[in-house]
C-alpha angles and dihedrals in degrees: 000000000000112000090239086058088047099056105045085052086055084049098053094041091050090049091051094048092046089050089048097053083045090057098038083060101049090053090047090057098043087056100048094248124132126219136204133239143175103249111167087343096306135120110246128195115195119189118230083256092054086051107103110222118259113263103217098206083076128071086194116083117261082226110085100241120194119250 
């Protein structure tokens, strides 16, 4: 695989996985349940009411997630 191939193809998995967080999290807000997350290199635990809504014109989380 060229390395052009193989960075556009970086480039659409980590879109897909970025979209699919996006979407674990809104689901996790629409039915009341909080989620955890690594913020400063602590642990983090949002209820469903702290969880921004997801902006559809985006395909990233609102919630700040650790790389």
């Amino acid at each position: 695989m060229t390395k052009r191939i193989s960075d556009k193809l970086s480039e659409q998995i980590d879109t897909g996985v970025r979209a699919a967080i996006a979407e674990a999290i809104e689901r996790h807000r629409r039915l009341g349940e909080s989620i955890s997350l690594l913020k400063d290199g602590q642990i983090v635990t949002l209820t469903a009411d702290q969880i921004p809504p997801k902006d559809d014109k985006k395909t990233t989380p609102q919630v700040e997630i650790a790389p």
